[in-house]
Each structure stands twice: as C-alpha cells, then as structure tokens.
N, C-alpha and C positions, 0 to 999 in steps of 0.2 A: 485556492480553487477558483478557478475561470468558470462561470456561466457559458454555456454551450450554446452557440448562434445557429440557427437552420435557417438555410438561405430561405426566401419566401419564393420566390420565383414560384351420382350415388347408383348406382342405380335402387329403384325402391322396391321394396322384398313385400309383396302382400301375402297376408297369413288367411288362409278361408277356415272358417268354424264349419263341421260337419258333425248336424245332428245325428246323435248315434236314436237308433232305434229300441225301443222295448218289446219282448216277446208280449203278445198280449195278453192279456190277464196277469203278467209278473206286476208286483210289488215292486215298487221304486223305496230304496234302501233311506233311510231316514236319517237327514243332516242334521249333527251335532247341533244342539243348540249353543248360539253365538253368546263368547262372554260380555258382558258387559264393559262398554271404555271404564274406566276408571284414573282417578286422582294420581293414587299411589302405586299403581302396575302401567300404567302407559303415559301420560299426560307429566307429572313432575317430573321424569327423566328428560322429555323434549324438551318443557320449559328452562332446567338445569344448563341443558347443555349449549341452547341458542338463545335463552331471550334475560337469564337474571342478573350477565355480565353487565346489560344498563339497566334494565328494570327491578334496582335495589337501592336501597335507601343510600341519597349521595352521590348517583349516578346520574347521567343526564337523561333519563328516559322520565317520563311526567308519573309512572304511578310503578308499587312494587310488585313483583310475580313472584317474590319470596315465600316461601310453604301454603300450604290449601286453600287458608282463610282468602288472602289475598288471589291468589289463581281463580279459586271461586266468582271473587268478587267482580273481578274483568274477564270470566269466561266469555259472553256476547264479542267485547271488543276482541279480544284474541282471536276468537275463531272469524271476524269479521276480515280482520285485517292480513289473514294468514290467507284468507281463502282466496282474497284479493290478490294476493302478491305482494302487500304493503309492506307488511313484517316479515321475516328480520330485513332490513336493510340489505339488497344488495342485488345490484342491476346490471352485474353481465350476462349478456346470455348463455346459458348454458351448452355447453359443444362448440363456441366459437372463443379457443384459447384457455389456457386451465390453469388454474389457479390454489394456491394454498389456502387451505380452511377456509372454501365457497362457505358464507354465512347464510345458507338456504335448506328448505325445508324438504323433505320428498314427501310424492302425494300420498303415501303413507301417513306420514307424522300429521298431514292437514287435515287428513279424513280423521284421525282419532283427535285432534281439538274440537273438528267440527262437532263430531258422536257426542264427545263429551259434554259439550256445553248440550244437544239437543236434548240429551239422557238429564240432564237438570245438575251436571256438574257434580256425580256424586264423587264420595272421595275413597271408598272402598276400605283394603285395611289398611290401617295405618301403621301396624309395624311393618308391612313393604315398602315402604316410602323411601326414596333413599334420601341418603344427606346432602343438603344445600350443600352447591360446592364452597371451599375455604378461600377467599379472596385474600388478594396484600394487605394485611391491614395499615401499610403506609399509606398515606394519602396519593402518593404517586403507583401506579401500576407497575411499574418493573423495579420498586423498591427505593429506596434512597439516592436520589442524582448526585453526582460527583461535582454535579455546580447548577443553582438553582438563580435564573434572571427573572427581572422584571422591573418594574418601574416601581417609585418608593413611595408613592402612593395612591386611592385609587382615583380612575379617573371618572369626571362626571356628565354624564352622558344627558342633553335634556329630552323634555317629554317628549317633543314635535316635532316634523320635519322630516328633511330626508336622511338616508342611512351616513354614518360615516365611517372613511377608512382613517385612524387613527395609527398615527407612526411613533412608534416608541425604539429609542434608540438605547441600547447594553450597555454598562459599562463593560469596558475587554481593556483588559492590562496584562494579559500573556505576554511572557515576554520572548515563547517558542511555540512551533505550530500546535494545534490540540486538534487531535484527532475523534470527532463524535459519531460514536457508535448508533446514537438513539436520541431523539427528542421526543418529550412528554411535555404536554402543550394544556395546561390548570388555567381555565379562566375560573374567578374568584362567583363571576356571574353568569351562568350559562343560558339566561332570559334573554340575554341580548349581544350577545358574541355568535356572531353565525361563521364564522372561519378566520384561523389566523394563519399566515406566511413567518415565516423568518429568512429576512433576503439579509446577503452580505454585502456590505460598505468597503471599499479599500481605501474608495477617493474623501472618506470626509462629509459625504454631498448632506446625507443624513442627518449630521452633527451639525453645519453649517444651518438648512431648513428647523433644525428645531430651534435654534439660538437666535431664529428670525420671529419665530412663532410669540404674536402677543396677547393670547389668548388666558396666559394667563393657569396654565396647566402644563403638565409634562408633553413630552412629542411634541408632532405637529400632524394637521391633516394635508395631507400632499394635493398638488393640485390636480382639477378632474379626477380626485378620487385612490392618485394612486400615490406612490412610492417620491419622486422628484427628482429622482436620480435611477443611475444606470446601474443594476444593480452587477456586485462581481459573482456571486454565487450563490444561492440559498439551499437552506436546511430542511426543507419542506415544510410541509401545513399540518395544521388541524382542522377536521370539520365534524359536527355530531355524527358519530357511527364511529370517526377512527380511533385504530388502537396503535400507540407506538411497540414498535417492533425494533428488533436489533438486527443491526445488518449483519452479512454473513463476516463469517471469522476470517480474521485478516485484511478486512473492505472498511472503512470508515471514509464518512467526510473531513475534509482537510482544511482549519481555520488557523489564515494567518497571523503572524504577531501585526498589532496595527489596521485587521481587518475589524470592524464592528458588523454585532448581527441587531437586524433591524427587526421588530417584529412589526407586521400590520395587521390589525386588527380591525374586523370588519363587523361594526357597532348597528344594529337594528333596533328603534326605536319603540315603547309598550304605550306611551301614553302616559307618562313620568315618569317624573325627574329618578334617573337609576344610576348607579356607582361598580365599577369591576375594576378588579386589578388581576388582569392576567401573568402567571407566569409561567417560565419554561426549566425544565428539568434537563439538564444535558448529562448523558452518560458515556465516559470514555472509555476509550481503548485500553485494555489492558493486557494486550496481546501485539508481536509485533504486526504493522499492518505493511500488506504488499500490494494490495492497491485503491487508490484513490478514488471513491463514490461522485459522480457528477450529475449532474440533473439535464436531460435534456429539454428544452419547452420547446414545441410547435406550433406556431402563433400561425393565424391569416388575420392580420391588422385592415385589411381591407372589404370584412363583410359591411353588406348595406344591403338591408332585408326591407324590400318596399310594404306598404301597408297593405295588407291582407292577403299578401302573399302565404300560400299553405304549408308548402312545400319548399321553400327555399334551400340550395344543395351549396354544398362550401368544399373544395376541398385544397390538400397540399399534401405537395411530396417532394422527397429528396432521395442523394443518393447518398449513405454511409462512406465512408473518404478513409477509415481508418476499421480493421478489427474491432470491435466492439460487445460485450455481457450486458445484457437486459436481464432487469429484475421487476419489473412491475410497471403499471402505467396507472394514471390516472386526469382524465376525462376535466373538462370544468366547462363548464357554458350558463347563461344565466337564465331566466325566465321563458323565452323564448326557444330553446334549446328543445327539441326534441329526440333523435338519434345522434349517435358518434361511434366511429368503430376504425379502427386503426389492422395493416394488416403488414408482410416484409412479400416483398417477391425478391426471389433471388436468381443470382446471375444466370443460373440453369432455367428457369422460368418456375420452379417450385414455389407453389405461392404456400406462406406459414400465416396464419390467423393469430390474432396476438389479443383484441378484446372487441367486442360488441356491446353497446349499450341503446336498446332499444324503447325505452321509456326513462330517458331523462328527469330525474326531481333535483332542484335546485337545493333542496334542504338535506340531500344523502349525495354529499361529495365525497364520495370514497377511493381510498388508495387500494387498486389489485394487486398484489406481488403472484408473478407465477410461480405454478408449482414447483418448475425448475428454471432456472435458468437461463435463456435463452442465447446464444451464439451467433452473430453475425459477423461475416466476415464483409471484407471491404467488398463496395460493388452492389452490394444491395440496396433494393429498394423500398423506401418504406413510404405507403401512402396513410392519411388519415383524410374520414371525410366527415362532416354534418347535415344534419338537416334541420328547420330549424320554420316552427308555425308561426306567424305574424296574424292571423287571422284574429276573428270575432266569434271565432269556436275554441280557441284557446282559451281554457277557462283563466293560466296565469298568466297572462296577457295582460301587464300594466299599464298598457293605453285601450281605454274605450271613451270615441274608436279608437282603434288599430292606426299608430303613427310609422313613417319610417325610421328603423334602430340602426343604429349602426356601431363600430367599436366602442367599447370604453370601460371604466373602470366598475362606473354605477352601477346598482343592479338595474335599472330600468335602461340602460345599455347592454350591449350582448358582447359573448365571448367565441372566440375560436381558440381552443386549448388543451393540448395534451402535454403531459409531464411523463416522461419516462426515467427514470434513476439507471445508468447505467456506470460500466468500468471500462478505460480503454484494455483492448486484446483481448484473444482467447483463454 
C-alpha cells in the first residue's frame, strides 16, 4: 500500500404563532400534570445508550455512569457538560455531511438530564430500569485480534518536560501480503497516551533510527517530534473517543511482506515518573477482498500564524485524477486550531458537504465515517480549509504572550490536516 501524496499547490420558512382566543367566561381546560424525569423511565436509557461505552469501570472516561448509584452521583457534571455541548464527544456539525452513529444528544435527551439532576436526581421505580448494556468482555472491543503488536516491554516516560512522540517499531515476518480489516489501539496507560499512529516502513528507515537510538529503551523518538522517515502507508490512529471499526466487506488495508508498521506514540507528561506499553490488535480479512483501503492526508506544510493573529484562514485544494470511494475523514490540528471543514465540487459545479468542524478540541480527535459512502468521480474538486486563534483570548493558547507558530510535529507547533480513507473506483 502506497501513501497517497496531494499536490500542495435555502430559502427560510418562518412559522408565526397565532394566539387563538377564548370565549369569555369559558374555562380553560386543565393540563395534565407533568411526569416527573426519572432514573429508571428516561435518564438510564440515555446514559446506556451514549455515555457507559467509556464511562465504565476500565474504560478511558475518568468516572462510572454504570446503574443509579453512580448516575446519581455525577448528575451536576452530566447535565453540566451535556448542556454545554461537551459530552458525548463529537464535533461535526450537524447538517453539514452525515455520518454513522452521530455520537450526540437531541435537545430532548438534554432537557431530561438537565430535569433530572434539578428534581434532585430521583431514581423512580426500579424495576423499569432496563439492563446495562453487555459489553466484550475481552479486553479488546471487537473480540480477540488475529495478531496482537507491541513492544516487549514497557516504556518509561519521565516526570518533566516536553511531550514526546515515541517510535516503536513491529516485529513483521509475513512472509505474503496480510490484509487488515481493523486495528484496535490498548495503551497499557491512558494517563499519558494522547494519540497513537501506525505508519508503514518499506524502506527500513524506522528500523535503521531505532538501532541508532542510545537512549537506552525500545524505539526511538524521531527528530522535531516526528516519524524520520517517509512513511509508505499507514493503518490509522487512535485518539480518546475512538472506536475501531471494521471496514466494509471486501475493503481492507494492504500490508506488504517486508513492510513494518511503525507505531508512534504521542507521550504527555503528569508530573512523574509513568510507564505504558501500548499495543495494537489487528483483525483480518476473512473474506475475499476486492479492494484496497488507502488513506489520503491533506497537509499545508506551509502555515505561519503570526502572533495574535485571531482569525488566521488556511486553505488547499486539489483535483481527484482518478474515480475514487470516500469513507470517512478525520480532522487533526493542534492547540491553536479552531475550525476545519472540508467540502467536493464537482465537474457540474454541484457542490457536496463532506464535514464541518466548528469548535475544534485537541483532546476529541475523532474519526467520522459517513453514513454511506461517498462516490467521486475523476475531475472533482475537493477543498479543505482552517481557521486557526493565535491570540491572548485563546484560552489553549501555549504561549503567553502569543508567539508566531508555525508547522510541526509538537503540540506547541500547529497542524494543517485531514485524513480521508478512501478505495480507487466506483
């Protein structure tokens, strides 16, 4: 599998409310009195359905939403963080490109968290309550991997300092291609793991940097942060929120004999001395596959956001050169990032919406997969743009003051980045 290069180069319907009149002296008919929110009739179905997949013992969310006791106990924060927008995780906006299982709430569901917790959080009866859902109880989410990497033991991260991107290179002895359906991405420590990569090696380059590395531990950390090499293809990432997913039937990624997958590992520091040994679950095809999953990245290597610039705009675009299946995108910029939204115009001038991201957070890197499919044919056009605060109103804003940022690995460097997974042809 080759790494995919991108050259860098209504109307409105208003509704009027008309007061109806009462004859006078009539009686106005008397509304039902309102039920009360409750635990076990409206509140544990929401929380079941959107928030106990991380917020349960072993998962990476910090506290449990598992049955009453605990819902109870963080009513305030739930309804705090719902009403915000914070929870659950997930920052496209809505009507701009549509997506599989949107992880969001309707203003329904947020008004009865809010009721709830203001009613004092009762719990109503309790034989309506329905059943926590039944999770894998493998330690991996889609069940036992067909082949399980990582490094052979763990590594040691110190207290202070700046973040690192550590490179841990696979053992691969295939000795024919292996087609991966899914990666499921186990750091051992999720205190200090804020996103991992899996790029592919053809050339060696990986293998070569760690055997220079005298550090004295496995990997190596690449220079400025990153990789040290060109990478030939990658597996995609993990970031807090993501779920691995299987790709569609007959589509897998294509890893060669001789290719190694590199994982990097993006180490955030607590204030000591901590230890993690990340690893990765790979699950194959077991079907024949007819076509090959490739990743596109859309880089601008060339942002330079002066200091206390507000509003800095970024953009790039190309033309599609061949047929092309879009399955998802996903977004990446770092502290400074504030909007991204990516769209297709095509050769007719039909413009198609593909994602919008309007309040940027560096700690919810999430992958969209659309709802279906997407189709492009040669000829079209696909923009993506940024916007991006350098100011002294930015509250994550890593320099005070406000310095000029420009490309790079660090987080205190900024990104221009979309990931698209696509297939060649219709």
């Amino acid at each position: 599998m080759k790494l995919a290069h991108v050259a860098l180069g209504a109307a409105a319907l208003t509704v009027f409310s008309i007061a109806a009149t009462s004859p006078q002296g009539a009686k106005k008919s008397a509304s039902p009195p309102k039920r009360a929110v409750t635990y076990a009739e409206d509140v544990a179905s929401i929380l079941n359905e959107k928030c106990v997949s991380c917020h349960r013992p072993g998962e990476v969310a910090p506290f449990s939403l598992v049955g009453y006791e605990n819902a109870k106990k963080w009513s305030g924060m739930t309804s705090s963080v719902t009403k915000h927008g914070i929870m659950p995780p997930w920052k496209a906006v809505e009507g701009y490109g549509e997506f599989k299982d949107p992880n969001t709430l309707t203003k329904e569901q947020i008004q009865a968290i809010a009721d709830w917790h203001e009613a004092g959080a009762p719990r109503g009866d309790a034989k309506k309550e329905p059943e926590t859902p039944k999770f894998n109880n493998s330690e991996w989410g889609l069940g036992t991997p067909d082949m399980v990497l990582g490094a052979s033991k763990p590594y040691k991260l110190d207290a202070e300092g700046e973040d690192v991107y550590r490179n841990f290179v696979m053992k691969s002895d295939w000795k024919e291609p292996i087609w991966i359906k899914a990666m499921e991405v186990k750091p051992s420590n999720r205190r200090i793991v804020h996103h991992v990569i899996a790029f592919l090696d053809d050339k060696g380059g990986a293998r070569r940097l760690e055997a220079a590395n005298k550090d004295g531990q496995e990997g190596y950390t690449g220079p400025a942060g990153g990789t040290g090499f060109m990478p030939s293809g990658s597996l995609g990432g993990w970031a807090p929120g993501t779920n691995a997913q299987m790709s569609p039937k007959g589509i897998a990624f294509k890893v060669d004999p001789g290719e190694e997958i590199v994982l990097q590992v993006h180490y955030h520091k607590t204030g000591k001395v901590e230890e993690d040994l990340t690893k990765i679950g790979l699950y194959t095809a077991k079907e024949p596959i007819e076509k090959e999953m490739d990743l596109n990245w859309v880089f601008n290597f060339g942002i330079n956001i002066p200091a206390g610039e507000k509003e800095y705009k970024s953009r790039r675009e190309f033309t599609w050169k061949n047929d092309v299946t879009m399955y998802g995108a996903m977004p990446h910029m770092h502290l400074l990032g504030r909007k991204m939204k990516s769209w297709l115009e095509y050769a007719d001038g039909t413009v198609k919406p593909l994602i919008q991201v309007d309040d940027w957070d560096f700690n919810w890197q999430l992958t969209y997969v659309f709802k279906e499919p997407i189709k492009i044919p040669a000829g079209t056009k696909q923009i993506v743009e940024a916007v991006y605060d350098n100011s002294s109103e930015n509250l994550r804003n890593p320099n005070s003051p406000p310095k000029r940022v420009t490309f790079g690995e660090k987080t205190t460097d900024e990104m221009f980045l979309m990931i698209f997974p696509y297939t060649l042809g219709k």
